[in-house]
C-alpha positions as CSV (number, residue, x, y, z in Angstrom):
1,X,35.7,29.4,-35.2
2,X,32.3,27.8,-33.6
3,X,30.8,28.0,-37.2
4,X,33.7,26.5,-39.0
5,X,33.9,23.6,-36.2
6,X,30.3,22.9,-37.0
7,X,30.6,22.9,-40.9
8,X,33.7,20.5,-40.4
9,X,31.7,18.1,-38.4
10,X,28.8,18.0,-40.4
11,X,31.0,18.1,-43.1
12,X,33.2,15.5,-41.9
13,X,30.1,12.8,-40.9
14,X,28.7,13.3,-44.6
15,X,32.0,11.8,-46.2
16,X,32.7,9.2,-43.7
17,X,29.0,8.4,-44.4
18,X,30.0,8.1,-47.8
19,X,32.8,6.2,-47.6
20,X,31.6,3.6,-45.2
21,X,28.8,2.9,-47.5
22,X,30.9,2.3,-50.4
23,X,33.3,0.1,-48.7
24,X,30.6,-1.7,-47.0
25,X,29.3,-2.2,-50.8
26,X,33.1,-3.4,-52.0
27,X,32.8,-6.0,-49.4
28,X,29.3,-7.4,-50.5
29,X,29.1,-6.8,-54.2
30,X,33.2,-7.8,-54.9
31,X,34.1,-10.1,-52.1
32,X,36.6,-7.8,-50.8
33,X,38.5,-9.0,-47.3
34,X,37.0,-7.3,-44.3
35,X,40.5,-7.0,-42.8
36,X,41.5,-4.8,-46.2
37,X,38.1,-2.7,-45.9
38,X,38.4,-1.9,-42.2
39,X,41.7,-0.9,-42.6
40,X,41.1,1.6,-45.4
41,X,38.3,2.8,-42.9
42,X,41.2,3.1,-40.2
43,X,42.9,5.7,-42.2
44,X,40.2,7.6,-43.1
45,X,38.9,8.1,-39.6
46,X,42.1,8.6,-38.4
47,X,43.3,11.2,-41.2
48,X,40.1,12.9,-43.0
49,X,39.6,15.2,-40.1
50,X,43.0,16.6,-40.8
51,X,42.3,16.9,-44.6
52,X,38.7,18.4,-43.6
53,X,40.6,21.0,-40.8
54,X,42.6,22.6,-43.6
55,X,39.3,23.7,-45.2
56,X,37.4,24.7,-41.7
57,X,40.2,25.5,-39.2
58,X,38.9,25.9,-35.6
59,X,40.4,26.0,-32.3
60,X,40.9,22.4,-30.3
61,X,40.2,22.9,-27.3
62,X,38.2,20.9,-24.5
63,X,34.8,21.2,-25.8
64,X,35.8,20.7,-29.7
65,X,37.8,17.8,-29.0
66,X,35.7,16.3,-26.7
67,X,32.5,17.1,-29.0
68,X,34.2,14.8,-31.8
69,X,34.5,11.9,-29.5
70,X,31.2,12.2,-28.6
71,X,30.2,12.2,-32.2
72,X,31.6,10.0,-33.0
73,X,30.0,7.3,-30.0
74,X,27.0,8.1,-31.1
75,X,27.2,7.5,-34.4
76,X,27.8,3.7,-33.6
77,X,24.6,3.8,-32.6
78,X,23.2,3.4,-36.3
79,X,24.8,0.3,-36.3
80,X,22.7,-1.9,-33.2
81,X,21.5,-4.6,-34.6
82,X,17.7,-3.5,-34.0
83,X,18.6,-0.4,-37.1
84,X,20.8,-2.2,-39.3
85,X,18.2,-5.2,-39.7
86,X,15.8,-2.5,-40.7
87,X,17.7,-0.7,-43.1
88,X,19.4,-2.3,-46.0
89,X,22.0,1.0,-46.2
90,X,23.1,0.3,-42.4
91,X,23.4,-3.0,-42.9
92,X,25.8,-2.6,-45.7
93,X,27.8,-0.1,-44.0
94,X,28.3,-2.9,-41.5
95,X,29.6,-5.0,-43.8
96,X,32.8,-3.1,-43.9
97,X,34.0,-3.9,-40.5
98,X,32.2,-7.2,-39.3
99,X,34.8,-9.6,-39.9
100,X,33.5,-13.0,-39.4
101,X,35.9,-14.1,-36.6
102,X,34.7,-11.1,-34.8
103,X,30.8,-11.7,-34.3
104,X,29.3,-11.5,-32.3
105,X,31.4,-9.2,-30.7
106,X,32.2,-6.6,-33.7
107,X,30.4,-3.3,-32.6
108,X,31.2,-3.8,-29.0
109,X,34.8,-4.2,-29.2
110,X,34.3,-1.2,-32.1
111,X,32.7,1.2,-29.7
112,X,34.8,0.4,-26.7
113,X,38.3,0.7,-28.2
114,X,37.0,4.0,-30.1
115,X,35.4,5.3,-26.2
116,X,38.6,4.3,-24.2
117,X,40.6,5.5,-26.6
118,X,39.0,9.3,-27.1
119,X,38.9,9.2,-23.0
120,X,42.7,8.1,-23.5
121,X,43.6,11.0,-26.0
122,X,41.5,13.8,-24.8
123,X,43.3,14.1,-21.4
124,X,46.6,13.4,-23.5
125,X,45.6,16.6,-25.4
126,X,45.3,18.6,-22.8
127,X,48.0,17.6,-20.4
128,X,50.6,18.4,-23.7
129,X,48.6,21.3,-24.7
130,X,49.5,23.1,-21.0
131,X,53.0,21.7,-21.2
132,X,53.3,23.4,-24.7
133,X,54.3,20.6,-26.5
134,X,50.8,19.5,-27.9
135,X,52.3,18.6,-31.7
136,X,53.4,15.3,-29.9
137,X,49.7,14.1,-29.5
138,X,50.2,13.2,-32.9
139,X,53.1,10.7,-32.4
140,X,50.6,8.3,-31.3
141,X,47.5,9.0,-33.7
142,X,50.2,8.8,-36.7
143,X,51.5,5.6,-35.8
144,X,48.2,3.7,-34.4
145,X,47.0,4.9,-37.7
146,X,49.7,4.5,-39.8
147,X,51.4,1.7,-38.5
148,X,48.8,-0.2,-36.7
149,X,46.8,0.4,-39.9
150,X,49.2,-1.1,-42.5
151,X,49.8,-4.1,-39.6
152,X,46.9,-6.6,-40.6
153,X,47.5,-6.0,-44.4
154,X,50.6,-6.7,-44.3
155,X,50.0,-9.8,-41.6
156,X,47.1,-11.1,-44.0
157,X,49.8,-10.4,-46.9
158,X,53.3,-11.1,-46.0
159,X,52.7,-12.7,-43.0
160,X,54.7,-16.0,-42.1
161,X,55.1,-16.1,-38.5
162,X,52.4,-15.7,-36.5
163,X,51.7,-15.9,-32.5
164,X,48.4,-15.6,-30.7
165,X,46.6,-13.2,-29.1
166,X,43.7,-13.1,-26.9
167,X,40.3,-10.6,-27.0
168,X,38.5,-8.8,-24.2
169,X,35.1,-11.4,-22.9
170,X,36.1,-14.0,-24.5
171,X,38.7,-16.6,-24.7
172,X,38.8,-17.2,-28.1
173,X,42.5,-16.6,-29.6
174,X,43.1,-14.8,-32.5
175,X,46.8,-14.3,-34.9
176,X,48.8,-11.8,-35.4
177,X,52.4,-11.9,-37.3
178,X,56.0,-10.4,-37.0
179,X,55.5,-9.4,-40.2
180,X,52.5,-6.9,-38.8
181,X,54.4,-6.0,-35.5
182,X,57.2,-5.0,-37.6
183,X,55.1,-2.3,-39.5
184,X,54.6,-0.8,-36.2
185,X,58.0,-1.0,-35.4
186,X,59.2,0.6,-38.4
187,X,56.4,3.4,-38.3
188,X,57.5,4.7,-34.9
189,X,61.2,5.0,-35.8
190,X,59.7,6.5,-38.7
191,X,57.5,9.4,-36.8
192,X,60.1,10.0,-34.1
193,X,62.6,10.9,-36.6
194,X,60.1,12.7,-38.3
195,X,59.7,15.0,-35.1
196,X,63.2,15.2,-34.0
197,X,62.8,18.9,-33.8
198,X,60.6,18.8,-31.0
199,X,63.1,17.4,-28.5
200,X,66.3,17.9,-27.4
201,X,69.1,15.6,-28.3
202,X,68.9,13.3,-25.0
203,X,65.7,13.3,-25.0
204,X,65.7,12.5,-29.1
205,X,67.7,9.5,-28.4
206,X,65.8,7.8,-25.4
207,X,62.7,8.3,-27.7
208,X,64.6,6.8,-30.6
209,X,65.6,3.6,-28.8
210,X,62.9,3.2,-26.3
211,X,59.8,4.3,-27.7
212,X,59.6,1.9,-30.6
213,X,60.4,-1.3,-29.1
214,X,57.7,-0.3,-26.2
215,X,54.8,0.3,-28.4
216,X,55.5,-2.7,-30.5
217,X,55.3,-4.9,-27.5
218,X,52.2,-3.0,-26.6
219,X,50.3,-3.6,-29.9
220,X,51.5,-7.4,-29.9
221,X,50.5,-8.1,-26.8
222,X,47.4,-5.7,-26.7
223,X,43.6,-7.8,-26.9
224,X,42.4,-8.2,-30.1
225,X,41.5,-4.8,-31.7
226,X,41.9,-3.1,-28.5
227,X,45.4,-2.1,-29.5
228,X,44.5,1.1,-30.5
229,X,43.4,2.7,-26.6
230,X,46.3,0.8,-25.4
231,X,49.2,2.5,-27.9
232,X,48.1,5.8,-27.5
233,X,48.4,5.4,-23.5
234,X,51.7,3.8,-23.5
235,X,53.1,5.9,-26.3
236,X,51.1,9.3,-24.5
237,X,53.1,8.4,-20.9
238,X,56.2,7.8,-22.7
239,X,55.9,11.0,-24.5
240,X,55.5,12.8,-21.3
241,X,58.6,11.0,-19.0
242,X,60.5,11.7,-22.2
243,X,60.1,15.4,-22.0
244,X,60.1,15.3,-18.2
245,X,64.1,14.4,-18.8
């Protein structure tokens, strides 16, 4: 299991390597919209260590899970300004996720939503793991990365009613839609239903009505890409009270 967790994470940096480069490439050779190429990137950090798991299967426990995280912070580091400027493949990998209403602030509010979110989800993991009911870890990951994922697309595409929002050090404002808030609200009816076997029927209710409507309101009102920490705590408390019932 050690050696399969190391092949996976050496395997799993070498494709997100990959892809990051070519998106980064989409955005500078074809003019494709940062807000499209960061979410693509969205779903494939949030699912390709699934896809890469069913090859290399290891045990999750505190030091696997908490070895990924940390991984995964210190891979930002190829991004500082001081290494991209120096290397033309960083600097197109960058490309992918700077959106231009985000500078100068795009790699810090990157790597602190990604490190208070791990320090949100590894605790999660292990509180749910010793209550025995660790498959609900993923009702947050799936819809932060389903439905927060599909939520600026759709805003940048559908979206005709937008509201403000605000970002961490800064005052600048920033829009969102109803149209992308809805997303979310239809992805988390979607996943609860989806695990309706893993509570009981009170308990399947209160998460049906509740648990939607509360992580909408979080990811609306959350600061500008820091929605992602912010739904998996809120969703990762409610989880737990639920199955406290």
């Amino acid at each position: 299991m050690t050696r399969n967790f190391f092949l996976f994470q050496s395997l799993l940096f070498v494709v997100q390597f990959i892809l990051v480069y070519l998106t980064g490439l989409a955005v500078k050779k074809y003019a494709i919209r940062v807000n499209y190429s960061r979410k693509f990137l969205h779903f494939v950090v949030v699912f390709s260590p699934y896809a890469m798991e069913l090859a290399f299967p290891y045990e999750k426990n505190l030091f696997t899970v908490s070895a990924m995280a940390l991984v995964a912070t210190v891979n930002f580091a190829l991004f500082t300004k001081p290494l991209r400027m120096r290397s033309e493949m960083l600097n197109t990998m960058f490309m992918a996720i700077d959106r231009p209403e985000d500078r100068p602030y795009t790699l810090l509010w990157f790597v602190t939503q990604y490190i208070v979110g791990a320090i949100v989800l590894v605790p999660m993991f292990l509180v749910f793991n010793a209550m025995n009911i660790k498959e609900l870890v993923f009702i947050p990951i799936i819809i932060n990365g389903i439905g927060d994922g599909l939520a600026e697309p759709v805003g940048v595409w559908l979206g005709k009613h937008p509201y403000k929002t605000r970002a961490i050090f800064v005052k600048r404002e920033y829009i969102r839609t109803l149209e992308g808030s809805l997303t979310v609200f239809i992805c988390s009816i979607a996943t609860i239903l989806f695990f309706k076997s893993h509570f009981d029927q009170v308990q399947f209710i209160i998460a049906l009505i509740i648990l939607p409507v509360i992580v909408t309101l979080t990811e609306a009102k959350s600061p500008h890409t820091w929605d992602s920490p912010l739904i998996f705590l809120v969703c990762g408390v409610s989880l737990f009270l639920i199955k406290m019932i």
